[in-house]
N, C-alpha and C positions, 0 to 999 in steps of 0.2 A: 504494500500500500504506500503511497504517494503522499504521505502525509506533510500539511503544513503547520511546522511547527512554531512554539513559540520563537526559540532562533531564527528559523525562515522567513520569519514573519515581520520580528527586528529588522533582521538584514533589506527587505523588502522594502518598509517604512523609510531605511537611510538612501535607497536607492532601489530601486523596482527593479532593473535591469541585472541588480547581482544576483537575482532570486535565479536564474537564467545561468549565468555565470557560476556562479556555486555551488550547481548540480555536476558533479563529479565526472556522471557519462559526459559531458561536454566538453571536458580536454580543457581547459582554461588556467594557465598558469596562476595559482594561488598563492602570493609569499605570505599569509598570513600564519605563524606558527599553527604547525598541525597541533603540536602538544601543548594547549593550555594550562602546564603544571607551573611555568617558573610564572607566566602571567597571573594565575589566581595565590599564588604561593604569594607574590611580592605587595600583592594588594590584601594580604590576611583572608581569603574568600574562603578559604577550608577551614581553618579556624571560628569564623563566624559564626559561618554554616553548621560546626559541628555543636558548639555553645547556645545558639538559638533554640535547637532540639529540644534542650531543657526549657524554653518557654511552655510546652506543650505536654512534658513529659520528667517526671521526677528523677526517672532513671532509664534514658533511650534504650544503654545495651540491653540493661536487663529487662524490659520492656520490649524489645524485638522490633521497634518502629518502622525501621530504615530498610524499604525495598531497592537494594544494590542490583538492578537488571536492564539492562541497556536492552534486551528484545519487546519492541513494541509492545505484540500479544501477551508477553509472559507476562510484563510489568502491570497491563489492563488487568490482567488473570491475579493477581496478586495485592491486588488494590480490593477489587470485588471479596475476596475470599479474607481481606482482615473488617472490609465493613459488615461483611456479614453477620460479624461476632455480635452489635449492636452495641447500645450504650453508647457511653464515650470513645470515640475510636479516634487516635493518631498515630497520623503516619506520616512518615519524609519520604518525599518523592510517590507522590501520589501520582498513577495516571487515569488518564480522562480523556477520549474521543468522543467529537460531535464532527458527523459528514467526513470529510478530507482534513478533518483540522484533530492535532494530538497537543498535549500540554503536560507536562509532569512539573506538581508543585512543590516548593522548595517543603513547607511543611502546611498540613492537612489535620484541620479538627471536626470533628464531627459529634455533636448529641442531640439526637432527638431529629428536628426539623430542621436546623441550623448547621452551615458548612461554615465553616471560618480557614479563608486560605492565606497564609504567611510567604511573601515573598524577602528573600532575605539578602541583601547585600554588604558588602564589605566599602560601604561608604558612611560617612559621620555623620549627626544630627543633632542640630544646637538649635533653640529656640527661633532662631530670626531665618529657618529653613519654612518657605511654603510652596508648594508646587502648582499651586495657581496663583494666580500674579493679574493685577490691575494696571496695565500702560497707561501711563501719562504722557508718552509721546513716542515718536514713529509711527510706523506704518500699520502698529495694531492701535494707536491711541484711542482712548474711552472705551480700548475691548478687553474683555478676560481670557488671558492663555493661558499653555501650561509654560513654566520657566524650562525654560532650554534647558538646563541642565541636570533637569528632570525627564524628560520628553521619553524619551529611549523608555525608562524605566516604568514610568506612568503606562503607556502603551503596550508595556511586557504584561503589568499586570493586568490592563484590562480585559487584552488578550487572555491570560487564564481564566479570569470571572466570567468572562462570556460563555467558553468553553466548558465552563466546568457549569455555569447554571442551566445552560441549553443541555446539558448530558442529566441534570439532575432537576428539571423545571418543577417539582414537586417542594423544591428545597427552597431554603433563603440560604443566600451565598455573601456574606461579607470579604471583603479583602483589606489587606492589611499589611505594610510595608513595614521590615525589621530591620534599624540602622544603629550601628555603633552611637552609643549617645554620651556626646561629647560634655556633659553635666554632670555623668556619673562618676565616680572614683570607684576605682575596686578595690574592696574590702577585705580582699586575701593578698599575698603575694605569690607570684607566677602563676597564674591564671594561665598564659598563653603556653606553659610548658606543660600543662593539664593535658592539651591537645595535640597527637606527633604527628607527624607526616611518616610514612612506608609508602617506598613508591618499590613498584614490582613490575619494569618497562611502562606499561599504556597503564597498567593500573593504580591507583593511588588509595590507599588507604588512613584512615585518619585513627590512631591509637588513641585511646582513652584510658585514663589513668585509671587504673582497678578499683572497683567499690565508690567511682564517683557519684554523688544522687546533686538534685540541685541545691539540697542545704547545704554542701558541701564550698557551692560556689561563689559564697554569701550575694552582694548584688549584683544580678548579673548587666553590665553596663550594654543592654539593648534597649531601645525605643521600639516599643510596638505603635503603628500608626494606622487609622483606619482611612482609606482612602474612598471609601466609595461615592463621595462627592467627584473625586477627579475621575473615577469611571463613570459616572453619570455625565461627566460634563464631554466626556471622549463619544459614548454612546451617540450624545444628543449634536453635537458640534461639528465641522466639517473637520478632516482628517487632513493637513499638511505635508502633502507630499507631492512632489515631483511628475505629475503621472497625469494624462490626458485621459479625463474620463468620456468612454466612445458612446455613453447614451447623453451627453452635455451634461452642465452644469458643477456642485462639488461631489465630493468624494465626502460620504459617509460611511463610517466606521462596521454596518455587517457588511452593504455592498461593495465596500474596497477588500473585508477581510473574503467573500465569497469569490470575489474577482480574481486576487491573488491565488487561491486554492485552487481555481481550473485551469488557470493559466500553468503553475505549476505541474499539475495531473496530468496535462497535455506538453507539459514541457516546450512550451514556447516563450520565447522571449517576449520582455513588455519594455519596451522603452523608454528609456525616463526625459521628462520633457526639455530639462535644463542641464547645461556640463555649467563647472564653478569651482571654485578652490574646495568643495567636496571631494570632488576628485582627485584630490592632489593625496586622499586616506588611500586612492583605490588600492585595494589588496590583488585583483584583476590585472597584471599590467604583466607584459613578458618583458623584461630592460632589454632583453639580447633583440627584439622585436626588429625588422621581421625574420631571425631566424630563429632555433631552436623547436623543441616537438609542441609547446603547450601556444596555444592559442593566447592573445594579446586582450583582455575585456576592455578595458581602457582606449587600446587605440580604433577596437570597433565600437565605442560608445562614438568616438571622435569624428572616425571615417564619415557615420551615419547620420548623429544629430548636427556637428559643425561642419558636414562636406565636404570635410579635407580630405585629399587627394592622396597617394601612396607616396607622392616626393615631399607635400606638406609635411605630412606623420612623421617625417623622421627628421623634420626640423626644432628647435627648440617651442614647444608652446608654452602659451604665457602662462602655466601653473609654475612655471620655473619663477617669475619674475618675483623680486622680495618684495614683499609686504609689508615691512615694518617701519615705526614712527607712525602709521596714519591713524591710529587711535582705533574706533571700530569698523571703516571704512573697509571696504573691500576692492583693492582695486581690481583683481583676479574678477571678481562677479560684475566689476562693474562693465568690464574687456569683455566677457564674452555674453551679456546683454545688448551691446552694442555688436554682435559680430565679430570681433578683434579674439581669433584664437591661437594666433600667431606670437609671438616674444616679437617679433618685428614688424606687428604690428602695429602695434600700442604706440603711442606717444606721449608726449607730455601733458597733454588735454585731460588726461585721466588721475596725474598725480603734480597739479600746480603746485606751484611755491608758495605761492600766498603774494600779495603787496607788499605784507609789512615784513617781508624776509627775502634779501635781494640776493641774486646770484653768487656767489661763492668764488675768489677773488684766486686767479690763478690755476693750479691743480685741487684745489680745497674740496675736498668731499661733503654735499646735505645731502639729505633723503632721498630729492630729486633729481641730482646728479646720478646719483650711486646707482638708480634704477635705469637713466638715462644713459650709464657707461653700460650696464649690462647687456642693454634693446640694442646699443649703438655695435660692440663687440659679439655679439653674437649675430648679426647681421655680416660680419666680416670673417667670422671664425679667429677675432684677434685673441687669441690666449696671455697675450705679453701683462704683468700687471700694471696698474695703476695706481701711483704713490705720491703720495704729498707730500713730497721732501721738505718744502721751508716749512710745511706744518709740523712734521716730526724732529728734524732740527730744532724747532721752540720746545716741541714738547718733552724731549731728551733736555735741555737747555731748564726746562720747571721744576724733573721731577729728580734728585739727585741721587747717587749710587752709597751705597751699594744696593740693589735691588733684590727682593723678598718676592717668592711665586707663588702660591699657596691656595689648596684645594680640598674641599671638606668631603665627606662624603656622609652621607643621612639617611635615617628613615624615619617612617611615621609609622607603628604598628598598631592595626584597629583592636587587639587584645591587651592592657597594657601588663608590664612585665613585675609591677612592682604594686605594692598597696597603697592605697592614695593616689595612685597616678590616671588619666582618664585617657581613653580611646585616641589615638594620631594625637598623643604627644611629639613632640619633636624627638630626637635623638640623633645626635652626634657622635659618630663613633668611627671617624678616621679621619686625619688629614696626612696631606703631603704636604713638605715645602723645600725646594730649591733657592739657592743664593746666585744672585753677580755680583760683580765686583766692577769698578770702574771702567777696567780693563777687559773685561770679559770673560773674568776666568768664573768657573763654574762646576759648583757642587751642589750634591744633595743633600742639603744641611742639616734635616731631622725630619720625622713622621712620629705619628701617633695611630695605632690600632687599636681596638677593645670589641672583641666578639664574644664572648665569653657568653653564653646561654644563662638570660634573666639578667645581666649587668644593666645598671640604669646609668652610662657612660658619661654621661656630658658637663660633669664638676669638673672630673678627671680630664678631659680632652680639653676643657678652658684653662685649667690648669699647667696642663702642657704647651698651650699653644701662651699663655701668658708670658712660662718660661720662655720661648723661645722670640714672642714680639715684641712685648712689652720696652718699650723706652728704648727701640732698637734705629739707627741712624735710619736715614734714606727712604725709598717706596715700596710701600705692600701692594701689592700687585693681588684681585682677582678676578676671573672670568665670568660676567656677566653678575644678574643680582644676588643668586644662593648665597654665599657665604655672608652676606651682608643680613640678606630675609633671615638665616637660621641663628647667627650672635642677636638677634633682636628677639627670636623667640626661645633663647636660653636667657636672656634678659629679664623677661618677662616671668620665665621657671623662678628663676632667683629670687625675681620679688616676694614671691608666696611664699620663699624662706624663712626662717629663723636664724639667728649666729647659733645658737643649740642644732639647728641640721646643719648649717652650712659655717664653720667660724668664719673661711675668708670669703663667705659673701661678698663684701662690701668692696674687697679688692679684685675680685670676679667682673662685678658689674665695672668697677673705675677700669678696667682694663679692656671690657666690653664698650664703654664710650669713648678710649680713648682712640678705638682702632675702623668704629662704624657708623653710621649715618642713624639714627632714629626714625623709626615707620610712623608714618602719620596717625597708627592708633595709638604710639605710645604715652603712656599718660605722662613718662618723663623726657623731657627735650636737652639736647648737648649737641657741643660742637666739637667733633674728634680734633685732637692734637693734632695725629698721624692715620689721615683715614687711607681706607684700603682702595686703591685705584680701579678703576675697570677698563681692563684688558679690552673687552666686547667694544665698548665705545669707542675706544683708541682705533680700533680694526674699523667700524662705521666711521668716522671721522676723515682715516688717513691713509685704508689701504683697499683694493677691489682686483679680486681675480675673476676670469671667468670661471676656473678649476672647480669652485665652492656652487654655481650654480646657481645663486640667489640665498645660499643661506649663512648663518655668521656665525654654528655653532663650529663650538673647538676641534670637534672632529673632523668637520672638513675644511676651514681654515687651514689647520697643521700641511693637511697633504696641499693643499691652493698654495700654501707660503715655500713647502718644500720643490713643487715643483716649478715656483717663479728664481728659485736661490739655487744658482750652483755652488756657493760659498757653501749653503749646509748641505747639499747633495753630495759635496766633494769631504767634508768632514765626516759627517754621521754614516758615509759607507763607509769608513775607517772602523778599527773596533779600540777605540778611545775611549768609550763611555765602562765605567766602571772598573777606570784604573788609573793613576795618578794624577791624569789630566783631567778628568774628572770624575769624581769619586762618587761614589753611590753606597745605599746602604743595604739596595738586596740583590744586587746583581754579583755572585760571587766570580764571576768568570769576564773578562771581557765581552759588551754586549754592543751588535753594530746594529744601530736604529733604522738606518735606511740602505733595505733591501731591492734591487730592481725585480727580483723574483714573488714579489709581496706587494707589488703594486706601488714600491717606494714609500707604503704607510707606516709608520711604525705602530702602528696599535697590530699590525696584523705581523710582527713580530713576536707578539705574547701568544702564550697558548690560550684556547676559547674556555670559559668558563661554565659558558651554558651554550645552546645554538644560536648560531649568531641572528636567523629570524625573531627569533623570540627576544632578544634585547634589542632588535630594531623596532620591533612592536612596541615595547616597551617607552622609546626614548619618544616614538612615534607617537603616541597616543598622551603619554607621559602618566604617571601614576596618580589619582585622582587626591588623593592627601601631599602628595611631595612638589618641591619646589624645585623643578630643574635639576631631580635628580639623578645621576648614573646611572644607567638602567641595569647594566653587572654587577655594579656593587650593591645596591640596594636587594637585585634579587639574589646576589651571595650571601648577603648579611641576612636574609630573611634564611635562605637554606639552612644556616649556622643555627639559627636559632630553633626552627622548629622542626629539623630534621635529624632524627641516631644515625651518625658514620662514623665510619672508626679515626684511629689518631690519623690515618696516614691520608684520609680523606679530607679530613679539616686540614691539616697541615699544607696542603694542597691550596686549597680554598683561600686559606692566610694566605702563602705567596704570593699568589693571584692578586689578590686587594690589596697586597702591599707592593707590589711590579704594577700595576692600570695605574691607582693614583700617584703613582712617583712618575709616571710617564704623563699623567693630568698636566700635572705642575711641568716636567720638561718641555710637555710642547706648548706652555708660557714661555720658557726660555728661550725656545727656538724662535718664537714670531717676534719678542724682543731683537734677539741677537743679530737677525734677518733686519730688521729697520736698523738697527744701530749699526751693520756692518756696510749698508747702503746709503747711509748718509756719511761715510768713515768714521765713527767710533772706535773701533777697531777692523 
């Protein structure tokens, strides 16, 4: 059976056309991780999943709740035969068919005449969360939506309610969304080591600690929420998607879900009306296009909806072009509303300067430049970069040496790990930092790790990083805004201190405003002494390769900056690094960065942690509690914590976190080194 499920149904809602695409017989290059373990692992999703249980049930195991069976029929056959029991009945992973449509609910209660279904995610919920929303301006102004950043979810579960009341029309069906609740403190300590991970290949099991019942777990920090207003209002309201409905008018919510299901049944493709910087998530796209075995979804959505031609397609389009500074503008959506699906199309009519902001005096890099270099060089195939030498001359000339690199890495985990602490606390539990020196020389000055299963790390990591900044000459150097956002909300931890938890509080915090900028919620304001610089800006301001392709993170900057510089192509193929000349603190062997048999990347020097799809997803998508975090280390740091391996597996794991972020911070010193050696600093 053909069934449309709740995932096919999502997928459909963000795009009609993957519904098509996604069906497996169809050949369609898919880069979306096959294996959802490091993606729901790094988000806490098992964890949740498995602590919510006890909303429903005192003691899952020993209760027998949880139907573990991916065969459609069986799991139907299995559902039926625990309600039969009668009374109060629950169950995880409940399934339910109506027509062509299948649905298994995260958790299922049932007494009497009343279903109450539990959708459960591994996302936070603080008071000033509401999933309908009143506009007061744009283009929905004086209407009621759902908030976007609900939408996906809201739609997930109306999707089950429907299905599950249309299989049970005798019943009243409540639904009811379950979110880490960011108000709670937990009232035991290691809660999250309650729960393990067992992964056995495809399969994933979730240990539970012997003899756990929910008295056990004192409060458990979930929000149960009942939504059935937002299903009412999805029922009643037209349905937001992409999709030309072929009897006129909108799309409502049974006839778009019926539409979907025969379309799918018959496996024909449905086309979606709009391409847009959506497309730019597509998981549909073959890179090698047009060759290789898997079919391209991307550049047939392109061929067919924008009419580009086979020489077009393999031009740059404008999902390439950057996007940033324009606040919430689009310029991406606003190109190909106007027809513009070329990068050489576009012009400057689409991303003005403004009046009150005049052209940029020499090679000087705005917004508007920087897009215009892009359209302009990609139009020529010029790869050669773009530098702003009397800019970077001043800016070398402002910020004095010796030079500080420095790169944190984070998580936020939705179980917390200690008592008193609540859901996607921050947690700091690594940095790198490399030095320069005037002259250029250059080592790897210290780091800090702490993975240690249930450690609350982040006194200790201020601690270390105090020792090493604190009232230190010259500039701190970091990339983009993380390390600034995360000393702001270990700032904020502090405050809720005592000198009885914390003695040196007080020099915690004076060492946290001497080094960072204050967020506009903080209720305390400073001016750092010695603030940390950013690197990102510095690269917006004063440098553009075509290499990077429109975007400005460090990964692909490094390779853009390496392959503009023969200076570091001719050094880093050397093996110099991790030996007098520049010393490091975990490379024991001489280590050469830049390999032509690696793509000249140095990240693709390190051995892979996890599959390299699934931390592109990750960086892709970005993790919904984290700010700009690493997508390896975050889901290493999650493995560490809720997964049994042995010594030599963790040991492993350490390396790893401790080789990426020493290679974070070096390739700050490369794109340094790379401007200071082009303007001759050295």
């Amino acid at each position: 059976m053909a069934y449309l499920t709740k995932s096919r149904f999502k997928t459909a809602l963000n795009c009609p056309t993957k519904l098509y695409y996604g069906t497996k017989g169809n050949n369609y290059q898919d880069n979306k991780a096959e294996d959802p373990f490091m993606m729901a692992l790094a988000e806490g999703g098992y964890q949740v999943g498995e602590l919510a249980k006890f909303l429903i049930s005192d003691n899952p195991v020993k209760e027998g709740i949880s139907i573990n069976e991916l065969d459609y029929d069986i799991s139907l056959a299995k559902t039926a035969e625990k309600r039969k029991i009668g009374g109060k009945v629950a169950i995880a992973e409940a399934a339910f068919k109506y027509k062509d449509l299948f649905v298994r609910t995260d958790l299922f209660l049932e007494e009497r005449d009343v279903i109450k279904l539990y959708e459960v995610k591994a996302k936070s919920w603080d008071p000033s969360v509401s999933f309908l929303k009143n506009n007061n301006r744009g283009k929905n102004k004086g209407r009621i939506t759902i908030d976007g950043e609900w939408k996906e979810y809201m739609y997930d579960i109306a999707f089950q309610k429907y299905v599950v009341q249309k299989s049970n029309p005798n019943k009243t069906v409540i639904a009811y969304i379950v979110l880490a609740d960011k108000t709670k403190a937990a009232t035991i300590d290691g809660l999250n080591q309650i729960f393990k991970i067992k992964r056995d290949n495809s399969k994933i099991d979730i240990t539970i600690k012997d003899g756990i019942t929910k008295n056990d777990l004192g409060e458990i920090p979930l929000k149960e929420i009942n939504v059935d207003d937002v299903c009412d209002w999805i029922y009643s309201n037209p349905v937001e998607v992409d999709l030309e409905n072929p009897n006129g008018g909108e799309w409502f919510f049974e006839d778009f879900v019926n539409y979907l299901s025969s379309k799918y049944t018959l496996n024909e493709r449905i086309w979606s009306t709009t391409l847009g910087s959506k497309c730019k998530k597509c998981q549909f796209v073959n890179k090698d296009y047009p060759s290789g075995d898997k079919k391209s979804g991307l550049h047939e959505c392109w061929k067919h909806i924008a009419k580009l031609n086979e020489s077009e397609l393999l031009k740059p389009l404008v999902l390439e072009l950057w996007g940033g500074k324009v606040g919430s503008k689009s310029i991406i959506n606003e190109a190909c509303a106007s027809g513009k699906y070329l990068l050489n199309q576009v012009d400057e009519s689409f991303f003005p300067r403004g009046e009150d902001k005049p052209e940029p005096i020499g090679d000087a890099i705005d917004p508007a430049r920087r897009r215009l270099l892009q359209i302009e060089k990609s139009k020529t195939n010029d790869y050669n970069p773009h530098l702003d030498r009397e800019g970077l001359i001043e800016l070398f000339d402002s910020l004095p040496s010796p030079y500080h690199f420095i790169d944190f890495e984070t998580s936020m985990v939705a179980l917390p790990f200690h008592i008193d602490r609540v859901p996607y606390e921050a947690i700091a539990f690594q940095y790198s930092y490399h030095m320069m020196d005037a002259s250029g020389n250059i080592k790897h000055q210290s780091q800090y790790l702490n993975f240690d299963k249930g450690a609350f790390p982040n006194y200790d990591f201020l601690r270390a990083l105090r020792n090493d900044l604190s009232g230190v000459p010259g500039t701190i150097f970091r990339y983009h805004k993380h390390e600034n956002s995360y000393l702001n909300l270990l700032y904020k931890q502090l405050m809720t201190e005592t000198e009885q938890t914390v003695p040196d509080k007080d020099d915690l915090m004076s060492f946290i405003r001497e080094i960072s900028t204050p967020s506009k919620d903080m209720p305390d304001k400073w001016v750092p002494e010695n603030n940390m610089q950013d690197l990102w800006d510095f690269v917006i301001q004063y440098f553009y390769s075509l290499h990077a392709k429109g975007s400005n993170s460090i990964k692909d900057i490094l390779p853009a900056v390496i392959k503009s510089s023969p200076y570091l192509r001719e050094k880093y193929s050397q093996p110099i690094y991790a030996t007098n000349v520049i010393p490091s603190l975990n490379f024991n062997e001489p280590h050469v960065w830049i390999d032509e048999t690696k793509g000249s990347n140095p990240y693709k020097t390190l051995p892979e942690l996890f599959d390299e799809k699934v931390i592109e997803e990750l960086e892709l998508e970005g993790n919904l509690e984290n700010l700009d975090n690493g997508g390896a280390a975050m889901a290493a740091y999650a493995y560490l914590q809720f997964t049994d391996m042995s010594d030599k597996e963790r040991e492993f794991y350490r390396d790893g976190l401790l080789r990426y972020c020493e290679l974070d911070t070096m390739a700050m010193v490369m794109i340094w080194e790379y401007w200071g050696k082009e303007i001759g600093r050295w």
